[in-house]
TILUM-853512 format. One record per atom (N, C-alpha, C, O): atom name; x, y, z; residue in one letter. Coordinates in nm, 4 decimals, padded with zeros to 6 digits. Atoms other than C-alpha are relative to their C-alpha. Example, Ala and Ser with C-alpha at 12.3 -4.5 7.8 and 13.67 -1.06 7.14 Angstrom:
2
N/00.0890/-00.1190/00.0000/A .
CA/01.2300/-00.4500/00.7800/A .
C/00.0900/00.1200/00.0000/A .
O/00.1936/00.1181/00.0665/A .
N/-00.0820/-00.1190/-00.0060/S .
CA/01.3670/-00.1060/00.7140/S .
C/-00.0770/00.1090/00.0730/S .
O/-00.0261/00.2198/00.0899/S .
//
This chain:
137
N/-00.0791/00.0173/-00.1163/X .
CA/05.7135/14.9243/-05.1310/X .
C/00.1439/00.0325/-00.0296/X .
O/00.2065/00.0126/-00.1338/X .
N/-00.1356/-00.0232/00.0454/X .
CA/06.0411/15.0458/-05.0683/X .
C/00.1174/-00.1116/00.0368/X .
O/00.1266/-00.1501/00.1533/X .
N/-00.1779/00.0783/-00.0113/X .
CA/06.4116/14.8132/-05.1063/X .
C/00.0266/00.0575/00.0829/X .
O/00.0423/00.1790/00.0946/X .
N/-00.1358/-00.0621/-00.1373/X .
CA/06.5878/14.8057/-04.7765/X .
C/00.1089/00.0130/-00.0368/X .
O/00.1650/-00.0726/-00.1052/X .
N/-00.1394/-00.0276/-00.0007/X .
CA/06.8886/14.9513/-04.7776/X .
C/00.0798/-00.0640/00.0598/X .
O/00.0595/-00.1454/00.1498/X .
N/-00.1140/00.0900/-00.1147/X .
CA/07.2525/14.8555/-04.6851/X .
C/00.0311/00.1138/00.0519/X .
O/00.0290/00.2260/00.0011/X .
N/-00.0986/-00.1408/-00.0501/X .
CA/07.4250/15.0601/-04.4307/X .
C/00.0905/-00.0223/00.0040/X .
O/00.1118/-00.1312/-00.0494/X .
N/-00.0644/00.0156/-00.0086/X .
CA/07.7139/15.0960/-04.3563/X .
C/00.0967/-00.1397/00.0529/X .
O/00.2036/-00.1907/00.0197/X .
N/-00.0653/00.0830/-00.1070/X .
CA/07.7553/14.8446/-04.0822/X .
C/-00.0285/-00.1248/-00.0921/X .
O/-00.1308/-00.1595/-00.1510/X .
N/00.0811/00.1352/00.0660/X .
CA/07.8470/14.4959/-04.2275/X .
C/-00.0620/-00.0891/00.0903/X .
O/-00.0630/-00.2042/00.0468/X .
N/00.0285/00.0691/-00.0689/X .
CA/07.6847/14.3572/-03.9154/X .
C/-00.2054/-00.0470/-00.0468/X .
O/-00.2725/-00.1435/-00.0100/X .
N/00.1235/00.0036/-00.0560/X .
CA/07.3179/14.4268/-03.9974/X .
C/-00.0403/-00.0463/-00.1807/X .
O/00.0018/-00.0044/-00.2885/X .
N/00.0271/00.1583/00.1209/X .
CA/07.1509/14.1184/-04.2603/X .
C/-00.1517/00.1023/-00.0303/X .
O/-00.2021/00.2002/00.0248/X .
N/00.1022/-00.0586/00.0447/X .
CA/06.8711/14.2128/-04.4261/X .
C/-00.1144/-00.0473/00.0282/X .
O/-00.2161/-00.0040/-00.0261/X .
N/00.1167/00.0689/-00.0462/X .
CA/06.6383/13.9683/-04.2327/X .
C/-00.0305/00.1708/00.1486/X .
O/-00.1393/00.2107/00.1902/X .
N/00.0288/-00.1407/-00.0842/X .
CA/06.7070/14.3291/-03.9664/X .
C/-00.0526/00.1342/-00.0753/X .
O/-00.1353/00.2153/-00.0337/X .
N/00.0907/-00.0842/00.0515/X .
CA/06.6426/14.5476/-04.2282/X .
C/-00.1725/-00.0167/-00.0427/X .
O/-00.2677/00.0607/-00.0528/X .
N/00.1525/00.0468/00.0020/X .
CA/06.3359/14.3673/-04.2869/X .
C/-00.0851/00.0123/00.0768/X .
O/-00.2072/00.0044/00.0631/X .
N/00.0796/00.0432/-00.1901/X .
CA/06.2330/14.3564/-03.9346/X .
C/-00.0520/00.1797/-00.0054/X .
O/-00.1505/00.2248/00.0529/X .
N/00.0177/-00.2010/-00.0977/X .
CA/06.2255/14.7876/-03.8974/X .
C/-00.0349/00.0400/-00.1492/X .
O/-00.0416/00.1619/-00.1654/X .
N/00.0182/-00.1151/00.1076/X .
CA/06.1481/14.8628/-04.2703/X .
C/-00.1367/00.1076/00.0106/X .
O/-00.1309/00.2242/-00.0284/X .
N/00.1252/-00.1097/-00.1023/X .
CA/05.7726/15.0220/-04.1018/X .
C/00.0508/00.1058/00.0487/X .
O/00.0071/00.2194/00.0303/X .
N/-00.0338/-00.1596/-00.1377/X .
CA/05.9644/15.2536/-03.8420/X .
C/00.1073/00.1360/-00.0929/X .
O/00.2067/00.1046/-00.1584/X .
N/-00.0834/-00.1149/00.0279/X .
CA/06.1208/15.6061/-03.9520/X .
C/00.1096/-00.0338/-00.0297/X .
O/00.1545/-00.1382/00.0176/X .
N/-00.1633/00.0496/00.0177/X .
CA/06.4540/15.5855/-04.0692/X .
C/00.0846/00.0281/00.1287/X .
O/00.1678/-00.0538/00.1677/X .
N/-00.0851/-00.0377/-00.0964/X .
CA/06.6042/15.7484/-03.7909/X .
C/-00.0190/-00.1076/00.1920/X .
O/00.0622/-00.1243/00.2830/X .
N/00.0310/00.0964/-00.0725/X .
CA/06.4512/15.5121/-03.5394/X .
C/00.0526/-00.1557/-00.0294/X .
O/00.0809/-00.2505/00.0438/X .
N/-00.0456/00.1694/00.0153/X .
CA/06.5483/15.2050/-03.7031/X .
C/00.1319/-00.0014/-00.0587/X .
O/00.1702/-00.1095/-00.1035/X .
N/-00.0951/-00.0094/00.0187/X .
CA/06.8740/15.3417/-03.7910/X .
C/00.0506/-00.0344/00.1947/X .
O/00.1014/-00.1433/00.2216/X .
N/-00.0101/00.0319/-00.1367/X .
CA/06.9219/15.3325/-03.3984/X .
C/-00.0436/-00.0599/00.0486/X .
O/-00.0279/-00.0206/00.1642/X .
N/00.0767/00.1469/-00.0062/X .
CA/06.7421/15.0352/-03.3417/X .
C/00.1554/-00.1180/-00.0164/X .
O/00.2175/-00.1872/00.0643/X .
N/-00.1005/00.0592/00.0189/X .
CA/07.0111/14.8875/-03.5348/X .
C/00.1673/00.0204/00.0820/X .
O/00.2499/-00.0672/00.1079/X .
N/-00.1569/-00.0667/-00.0446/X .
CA/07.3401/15.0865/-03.3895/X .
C/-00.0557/-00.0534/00.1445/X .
O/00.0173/-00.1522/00.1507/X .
N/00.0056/00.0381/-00.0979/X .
CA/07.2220/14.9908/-03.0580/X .
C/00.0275/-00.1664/-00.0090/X .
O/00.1078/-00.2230/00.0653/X .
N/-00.0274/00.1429/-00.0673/X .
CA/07.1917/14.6076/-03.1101/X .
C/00.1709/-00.0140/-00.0698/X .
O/00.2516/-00.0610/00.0105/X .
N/-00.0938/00.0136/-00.0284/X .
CA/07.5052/14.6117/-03.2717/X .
C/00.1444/00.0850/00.1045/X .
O/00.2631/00.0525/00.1085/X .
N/-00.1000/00.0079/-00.0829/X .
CA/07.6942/14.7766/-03.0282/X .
C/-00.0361/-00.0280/00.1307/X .
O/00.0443/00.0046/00.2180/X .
N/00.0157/00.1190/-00.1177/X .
CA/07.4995/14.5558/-02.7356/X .
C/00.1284/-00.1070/-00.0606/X .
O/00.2296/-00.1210/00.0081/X .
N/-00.0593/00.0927/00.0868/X .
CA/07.6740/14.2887/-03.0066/X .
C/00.1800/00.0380/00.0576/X .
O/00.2569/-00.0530/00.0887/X .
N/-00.1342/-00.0072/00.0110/X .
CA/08.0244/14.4697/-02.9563/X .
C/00.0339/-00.0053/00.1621/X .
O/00.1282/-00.0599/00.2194/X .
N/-00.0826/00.0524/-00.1363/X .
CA/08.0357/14.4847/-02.6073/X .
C/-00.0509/-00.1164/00.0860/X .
O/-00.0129/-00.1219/00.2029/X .
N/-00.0230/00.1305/-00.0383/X .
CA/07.9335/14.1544/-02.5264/X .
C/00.1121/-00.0997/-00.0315/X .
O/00.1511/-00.2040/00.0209/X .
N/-00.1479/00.0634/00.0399/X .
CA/08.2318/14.0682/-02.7098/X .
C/00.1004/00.0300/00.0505/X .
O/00.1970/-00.0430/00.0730/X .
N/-00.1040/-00.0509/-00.1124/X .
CA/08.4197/14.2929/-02.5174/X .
C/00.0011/-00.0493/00.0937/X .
O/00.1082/-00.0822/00.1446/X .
N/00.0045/00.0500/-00.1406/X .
CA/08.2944/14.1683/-02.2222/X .
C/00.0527/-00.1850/00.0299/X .
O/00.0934/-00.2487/00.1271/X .
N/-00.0466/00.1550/-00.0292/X .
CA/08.3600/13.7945/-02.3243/X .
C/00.1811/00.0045/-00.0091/X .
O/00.2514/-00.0728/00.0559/X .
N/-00.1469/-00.0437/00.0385/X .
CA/08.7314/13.9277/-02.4469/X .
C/00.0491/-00.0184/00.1261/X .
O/00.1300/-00.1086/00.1479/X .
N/-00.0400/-00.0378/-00.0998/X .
CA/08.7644/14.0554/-02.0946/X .
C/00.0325/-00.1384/00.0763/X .
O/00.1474/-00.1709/00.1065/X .
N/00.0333/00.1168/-00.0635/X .
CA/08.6454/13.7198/-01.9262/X .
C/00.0977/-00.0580/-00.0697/X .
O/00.1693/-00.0940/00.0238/X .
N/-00.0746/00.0859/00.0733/X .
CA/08.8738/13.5400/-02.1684/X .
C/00.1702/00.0159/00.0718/X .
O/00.2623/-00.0606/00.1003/X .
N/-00.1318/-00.0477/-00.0262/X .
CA/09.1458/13.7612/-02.0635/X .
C/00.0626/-00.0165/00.1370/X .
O/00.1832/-00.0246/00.1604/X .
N/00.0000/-00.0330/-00.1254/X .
CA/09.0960/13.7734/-01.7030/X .
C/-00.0254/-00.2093/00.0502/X .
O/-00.0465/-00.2475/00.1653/X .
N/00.0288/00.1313/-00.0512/X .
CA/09.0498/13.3670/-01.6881/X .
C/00.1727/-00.0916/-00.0088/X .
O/00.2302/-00.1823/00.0515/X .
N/-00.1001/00.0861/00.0260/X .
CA/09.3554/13.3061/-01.8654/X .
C/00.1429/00.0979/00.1333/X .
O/00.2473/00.0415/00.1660/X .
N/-00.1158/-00.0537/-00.0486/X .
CA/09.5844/13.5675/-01.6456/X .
C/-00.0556/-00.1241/00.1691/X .
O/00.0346/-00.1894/00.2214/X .
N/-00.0103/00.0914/-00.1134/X .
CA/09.4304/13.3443/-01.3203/X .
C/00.0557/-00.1072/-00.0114/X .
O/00.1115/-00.1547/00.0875/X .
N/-00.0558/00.1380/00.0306/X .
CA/09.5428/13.0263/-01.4938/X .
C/00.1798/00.0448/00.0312/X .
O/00.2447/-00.0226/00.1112/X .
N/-00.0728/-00.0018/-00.0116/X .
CA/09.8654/13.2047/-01.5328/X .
C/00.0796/00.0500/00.1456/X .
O/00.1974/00.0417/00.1804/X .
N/-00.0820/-00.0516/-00.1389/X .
CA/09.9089/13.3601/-01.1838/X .
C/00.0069/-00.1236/00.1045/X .
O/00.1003/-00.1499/00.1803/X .
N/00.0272/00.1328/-00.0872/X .
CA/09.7592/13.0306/-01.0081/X .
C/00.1502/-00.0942/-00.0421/X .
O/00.2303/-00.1227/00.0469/X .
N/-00.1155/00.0337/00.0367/X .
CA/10.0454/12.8655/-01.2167/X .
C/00.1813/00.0771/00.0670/X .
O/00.2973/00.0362/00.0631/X .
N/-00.1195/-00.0996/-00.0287/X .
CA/10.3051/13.1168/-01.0885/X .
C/00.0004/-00.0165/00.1333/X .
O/00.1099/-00.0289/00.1881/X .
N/-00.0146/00.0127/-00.1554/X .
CA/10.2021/13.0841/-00.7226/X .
C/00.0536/-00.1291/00.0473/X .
O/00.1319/-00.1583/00.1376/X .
N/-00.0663/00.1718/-00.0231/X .
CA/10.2497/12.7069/-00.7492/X .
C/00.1227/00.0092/00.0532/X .
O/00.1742/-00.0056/00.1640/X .
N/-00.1716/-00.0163/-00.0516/X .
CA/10.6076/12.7870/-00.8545/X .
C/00.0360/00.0857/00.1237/X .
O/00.1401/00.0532/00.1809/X .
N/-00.0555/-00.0560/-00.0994/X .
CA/10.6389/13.0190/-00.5881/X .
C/-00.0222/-00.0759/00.1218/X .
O/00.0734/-00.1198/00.1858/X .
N/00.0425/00.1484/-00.0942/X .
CA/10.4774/12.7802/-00.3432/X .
C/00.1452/-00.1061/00.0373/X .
O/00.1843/-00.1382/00.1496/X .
N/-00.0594/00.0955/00.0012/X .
CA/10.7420/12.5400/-00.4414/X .
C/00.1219/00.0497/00.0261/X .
O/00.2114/-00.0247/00.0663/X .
N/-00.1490/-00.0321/-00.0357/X .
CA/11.0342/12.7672/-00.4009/X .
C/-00.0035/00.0093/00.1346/X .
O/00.0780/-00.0521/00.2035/X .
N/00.0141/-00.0337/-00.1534/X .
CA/10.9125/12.8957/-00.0551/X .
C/00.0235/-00.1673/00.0505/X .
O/00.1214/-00.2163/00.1067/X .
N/-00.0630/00.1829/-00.0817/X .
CA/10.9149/12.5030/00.0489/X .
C/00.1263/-00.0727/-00.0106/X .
O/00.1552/-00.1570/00.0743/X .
N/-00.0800/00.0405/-00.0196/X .
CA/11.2250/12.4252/-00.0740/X .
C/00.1414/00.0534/00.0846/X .
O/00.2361/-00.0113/00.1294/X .
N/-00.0230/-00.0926/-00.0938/X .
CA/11.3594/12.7201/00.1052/X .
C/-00.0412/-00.0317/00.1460/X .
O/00.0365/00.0190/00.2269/X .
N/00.0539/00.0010/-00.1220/X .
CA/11.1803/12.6292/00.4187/X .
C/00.1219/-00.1607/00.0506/X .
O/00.1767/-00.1916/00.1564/X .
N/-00.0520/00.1407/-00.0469/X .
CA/11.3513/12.2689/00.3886/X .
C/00.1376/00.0418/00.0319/X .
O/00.1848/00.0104/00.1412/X .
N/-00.1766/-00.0248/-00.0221/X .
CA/11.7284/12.3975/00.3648/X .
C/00.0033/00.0750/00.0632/X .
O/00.1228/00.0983/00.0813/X .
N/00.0172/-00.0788/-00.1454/X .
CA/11.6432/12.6313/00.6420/X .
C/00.0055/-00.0865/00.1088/X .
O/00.0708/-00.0637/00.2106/X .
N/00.0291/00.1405/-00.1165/X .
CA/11.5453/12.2957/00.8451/X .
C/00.1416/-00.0346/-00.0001/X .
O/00.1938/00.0279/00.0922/X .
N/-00.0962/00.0695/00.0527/X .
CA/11.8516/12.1349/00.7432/X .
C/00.1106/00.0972/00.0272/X .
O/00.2036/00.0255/00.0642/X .
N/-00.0634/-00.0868/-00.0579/X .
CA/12.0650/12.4418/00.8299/X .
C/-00.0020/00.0685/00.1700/X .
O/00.0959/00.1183/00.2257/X .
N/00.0533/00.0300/-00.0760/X .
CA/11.9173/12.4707/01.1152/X .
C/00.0694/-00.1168/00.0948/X .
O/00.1638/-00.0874/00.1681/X .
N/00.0013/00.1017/-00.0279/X .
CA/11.9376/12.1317/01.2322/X .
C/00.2069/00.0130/-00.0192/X .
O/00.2584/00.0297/00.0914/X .
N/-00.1250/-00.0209/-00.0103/X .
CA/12.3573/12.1605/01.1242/X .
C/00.0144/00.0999/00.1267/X .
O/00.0282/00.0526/00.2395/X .
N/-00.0581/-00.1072/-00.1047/X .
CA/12.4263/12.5056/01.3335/X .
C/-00.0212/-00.0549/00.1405/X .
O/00.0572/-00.0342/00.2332/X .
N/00.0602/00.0530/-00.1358/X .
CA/12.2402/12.3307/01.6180/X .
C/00.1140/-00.0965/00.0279/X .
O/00.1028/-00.1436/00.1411/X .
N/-00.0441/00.1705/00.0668/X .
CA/12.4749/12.0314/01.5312/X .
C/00.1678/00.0809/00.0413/X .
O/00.2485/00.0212/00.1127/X .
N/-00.1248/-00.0299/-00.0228/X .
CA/12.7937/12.2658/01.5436/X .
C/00.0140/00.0282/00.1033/X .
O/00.1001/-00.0303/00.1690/X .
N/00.0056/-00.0569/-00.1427/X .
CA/12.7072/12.4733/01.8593/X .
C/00.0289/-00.0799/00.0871/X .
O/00.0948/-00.0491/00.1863/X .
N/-00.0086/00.1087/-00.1553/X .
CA/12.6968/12.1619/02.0766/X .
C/00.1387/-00.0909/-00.0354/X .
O/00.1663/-00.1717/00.0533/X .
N/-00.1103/00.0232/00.0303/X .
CA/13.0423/12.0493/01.8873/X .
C/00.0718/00.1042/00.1022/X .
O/00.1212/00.0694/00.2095/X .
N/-00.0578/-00.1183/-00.0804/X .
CA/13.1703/12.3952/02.0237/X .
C/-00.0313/00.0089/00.1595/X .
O/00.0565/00.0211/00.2449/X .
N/00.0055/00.0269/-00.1852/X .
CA/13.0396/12.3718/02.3859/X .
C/00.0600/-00.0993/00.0309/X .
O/00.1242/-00.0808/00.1343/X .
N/-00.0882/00.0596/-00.0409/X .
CA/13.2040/12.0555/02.3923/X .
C/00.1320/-00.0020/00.0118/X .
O/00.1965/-00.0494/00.1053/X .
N/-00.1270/00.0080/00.0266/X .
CA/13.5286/12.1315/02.2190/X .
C/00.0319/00.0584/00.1622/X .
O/00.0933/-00.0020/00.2502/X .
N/-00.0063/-00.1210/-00.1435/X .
CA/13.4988/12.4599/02.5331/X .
C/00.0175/-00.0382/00.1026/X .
O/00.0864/00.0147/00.1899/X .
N/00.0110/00.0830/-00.1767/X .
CA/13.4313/12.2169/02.8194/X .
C/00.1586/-00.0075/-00.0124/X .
O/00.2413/00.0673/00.0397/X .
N/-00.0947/00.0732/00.0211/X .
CA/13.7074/12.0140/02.6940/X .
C/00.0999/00.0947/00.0319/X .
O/00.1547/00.0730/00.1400/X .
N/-00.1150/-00.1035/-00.0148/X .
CA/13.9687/12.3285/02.6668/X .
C/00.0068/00.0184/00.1077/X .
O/00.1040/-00.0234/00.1707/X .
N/00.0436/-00.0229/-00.1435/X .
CA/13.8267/12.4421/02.9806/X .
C/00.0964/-00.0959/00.1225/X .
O/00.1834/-00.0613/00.2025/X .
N/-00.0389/00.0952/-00.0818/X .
CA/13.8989/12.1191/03.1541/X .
C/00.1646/-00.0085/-00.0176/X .
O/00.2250/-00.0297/00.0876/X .
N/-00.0846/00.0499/-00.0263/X .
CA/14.2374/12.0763/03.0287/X .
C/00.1082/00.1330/00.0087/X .
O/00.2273/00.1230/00.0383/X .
N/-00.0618/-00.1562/-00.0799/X .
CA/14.3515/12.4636/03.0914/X .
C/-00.0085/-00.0408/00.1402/X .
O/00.1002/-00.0578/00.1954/X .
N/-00.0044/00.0163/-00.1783/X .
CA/14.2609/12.3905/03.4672/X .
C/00.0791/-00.1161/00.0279/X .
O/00.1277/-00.1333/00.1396/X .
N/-00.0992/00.1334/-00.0318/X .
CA/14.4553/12.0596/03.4319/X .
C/00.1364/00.0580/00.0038/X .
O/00.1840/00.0797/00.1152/X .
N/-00.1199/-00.1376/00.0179/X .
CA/14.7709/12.2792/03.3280/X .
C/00.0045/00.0571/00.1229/X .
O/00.0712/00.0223/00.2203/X .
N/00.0032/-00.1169/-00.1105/X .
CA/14.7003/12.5387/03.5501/X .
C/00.0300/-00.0744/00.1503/X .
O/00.0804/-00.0037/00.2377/X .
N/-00.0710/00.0676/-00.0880/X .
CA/14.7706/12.2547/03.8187/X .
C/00.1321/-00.0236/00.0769/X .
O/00.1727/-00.0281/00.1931/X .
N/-00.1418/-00.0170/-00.0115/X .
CA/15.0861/12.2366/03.7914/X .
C/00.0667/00.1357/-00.0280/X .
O/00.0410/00.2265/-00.1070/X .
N/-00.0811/-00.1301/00.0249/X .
CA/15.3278/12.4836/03.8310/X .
C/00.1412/-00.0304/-00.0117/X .
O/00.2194/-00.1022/00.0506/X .
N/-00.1092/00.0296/00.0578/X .
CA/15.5875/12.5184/03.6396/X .
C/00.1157/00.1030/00.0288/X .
O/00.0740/00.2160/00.0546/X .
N/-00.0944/-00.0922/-00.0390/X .
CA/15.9257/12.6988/03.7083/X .
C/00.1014/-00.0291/-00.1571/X .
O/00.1696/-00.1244/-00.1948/X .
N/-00.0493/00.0528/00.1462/X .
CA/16.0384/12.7695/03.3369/X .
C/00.1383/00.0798/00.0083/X .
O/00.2185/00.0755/-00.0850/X .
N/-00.1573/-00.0528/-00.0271/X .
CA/16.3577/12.9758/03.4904/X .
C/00.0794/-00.0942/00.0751/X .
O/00.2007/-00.0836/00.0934/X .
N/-00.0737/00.1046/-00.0744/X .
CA/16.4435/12.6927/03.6786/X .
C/00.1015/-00.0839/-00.0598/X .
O/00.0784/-00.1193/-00.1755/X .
N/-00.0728/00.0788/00.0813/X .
CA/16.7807/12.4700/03.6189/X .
C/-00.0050/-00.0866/-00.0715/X .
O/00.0521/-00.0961/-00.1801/X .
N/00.0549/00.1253/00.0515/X .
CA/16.6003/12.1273/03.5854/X .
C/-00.0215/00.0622/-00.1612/X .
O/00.0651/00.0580/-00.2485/X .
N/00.0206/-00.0045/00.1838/X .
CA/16.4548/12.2375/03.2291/X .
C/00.0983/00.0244/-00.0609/X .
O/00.1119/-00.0385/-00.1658/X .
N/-00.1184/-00.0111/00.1081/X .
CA/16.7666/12.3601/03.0937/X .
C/00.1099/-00.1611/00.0065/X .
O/00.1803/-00.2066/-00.0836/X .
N/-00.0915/00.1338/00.0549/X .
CA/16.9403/11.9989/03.2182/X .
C/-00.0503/-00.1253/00.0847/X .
O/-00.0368/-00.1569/00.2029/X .
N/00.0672/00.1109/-00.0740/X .
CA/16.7350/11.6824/03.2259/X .
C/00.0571/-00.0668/00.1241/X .
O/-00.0134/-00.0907/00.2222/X .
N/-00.0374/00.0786/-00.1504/X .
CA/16.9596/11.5072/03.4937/X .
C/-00.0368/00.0793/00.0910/X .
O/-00.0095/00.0153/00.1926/X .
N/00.0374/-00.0985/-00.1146/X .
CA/16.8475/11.7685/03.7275/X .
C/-00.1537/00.0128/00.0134/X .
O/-00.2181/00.1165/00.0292/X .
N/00.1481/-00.0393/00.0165/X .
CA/16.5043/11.7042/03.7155/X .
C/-00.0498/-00.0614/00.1758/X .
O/-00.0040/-00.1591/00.2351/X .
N/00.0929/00.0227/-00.1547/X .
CA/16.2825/11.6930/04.0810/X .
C/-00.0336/-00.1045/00.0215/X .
O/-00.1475/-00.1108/00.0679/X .
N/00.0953/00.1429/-00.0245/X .
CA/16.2301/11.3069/04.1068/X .
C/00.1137/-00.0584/00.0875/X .
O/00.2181/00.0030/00.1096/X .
N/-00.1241/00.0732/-00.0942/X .
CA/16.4394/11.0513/04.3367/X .
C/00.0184/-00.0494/-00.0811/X .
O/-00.0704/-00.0892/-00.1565/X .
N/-00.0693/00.0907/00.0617/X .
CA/16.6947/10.8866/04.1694/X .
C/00.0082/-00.1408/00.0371/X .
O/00.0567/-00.1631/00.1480/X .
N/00.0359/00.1423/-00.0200/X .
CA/16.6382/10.5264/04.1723/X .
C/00.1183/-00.0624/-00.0663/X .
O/00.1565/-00.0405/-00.1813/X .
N/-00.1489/00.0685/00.0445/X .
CA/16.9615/10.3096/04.1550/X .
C/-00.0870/-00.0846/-00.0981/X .
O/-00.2094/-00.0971/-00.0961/X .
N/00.0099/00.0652/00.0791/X .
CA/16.9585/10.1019/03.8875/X .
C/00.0762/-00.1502/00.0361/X .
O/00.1956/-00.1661/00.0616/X .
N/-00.0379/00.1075/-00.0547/X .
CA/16.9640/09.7385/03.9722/X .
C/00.0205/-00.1347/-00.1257/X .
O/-00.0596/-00.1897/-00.2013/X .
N/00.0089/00.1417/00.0655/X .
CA/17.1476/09.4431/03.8098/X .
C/00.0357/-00.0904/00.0433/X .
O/00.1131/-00.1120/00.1366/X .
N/-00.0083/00.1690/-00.0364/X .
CA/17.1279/09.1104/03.8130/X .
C/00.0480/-00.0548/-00.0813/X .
O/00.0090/-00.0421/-00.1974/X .
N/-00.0615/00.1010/00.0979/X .
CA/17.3580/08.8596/03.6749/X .
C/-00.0578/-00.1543/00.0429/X .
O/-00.1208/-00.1741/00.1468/X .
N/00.0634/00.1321/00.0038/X .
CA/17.2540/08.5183/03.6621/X .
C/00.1687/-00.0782/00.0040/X .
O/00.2468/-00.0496/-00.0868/X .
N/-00.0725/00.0989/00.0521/X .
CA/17.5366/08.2476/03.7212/X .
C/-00.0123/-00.0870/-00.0208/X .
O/00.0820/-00.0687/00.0561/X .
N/-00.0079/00.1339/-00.0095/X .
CA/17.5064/07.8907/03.6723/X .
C/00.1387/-00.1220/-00.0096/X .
O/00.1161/-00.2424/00.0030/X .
//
């Protein structure tokens, strides 16, 4: 009987050469090259899975944070929001207010070439004597 050989590959034990030492060489040379490279790309394929489990961990992780920015964004939008709303109705009031006291103004009419302003005693009112009283006892 003939000693199995080693081949090249250090994958294949000699309980495999044992198994095919019956079949042609060239048959159980490819016998072997097939299961180990089933062998290599199941490893590839778990590599892949390995690879492709951990980038979900890391994108699921990443959306979180993005998650969490978009919400805190959404809140100081509220909150900005809620101010401008807050100023606008400051400003329509200040407006009334101006409004109202322009037309109060605008009431009166004023004559700013007129003498009175240049000399208070001359101002448009009745002069009201001035009354005193002495007390005797």
């Amino acid at each position: 009987m003939s000693t199995p050989r080693q081949t090249s590959s250090s994958s294949v034990t000699s309980a495999d050469e044992l198994r095919y030492t019956g079949m042609d060489e060239r048959r159980r040379k490819r016998l072997i090259s097939n299961r180990d490279s089933a062998r290599r790309s199941r490893m590839r394929k778990q590599k892949t899975m390995e690879d492709l489990a951990n980038a979900v961990t890391r994108l699921k992780s990443e959306n979180n944070g993005l998650v969490g920015k978009i919400d805190k964004a959404a809140e100081g939008y509220t909150v900005i929001v809620a101010e401008n709303n807050v100023l606008r109705a400051q400003a329509a009031e200040l407006t009334a207010r101006l409004t109202s006291l322009n037309s109060f103004l605008d009431s009166f009419q004023f004559d700013f070439d007129s003498s009175y302003m240049l000399d208070p005693l001359l101002l448009p009112c009745p002069s009201q004597p001035i009354m005193a009283s002495f007390n005797h006892e």
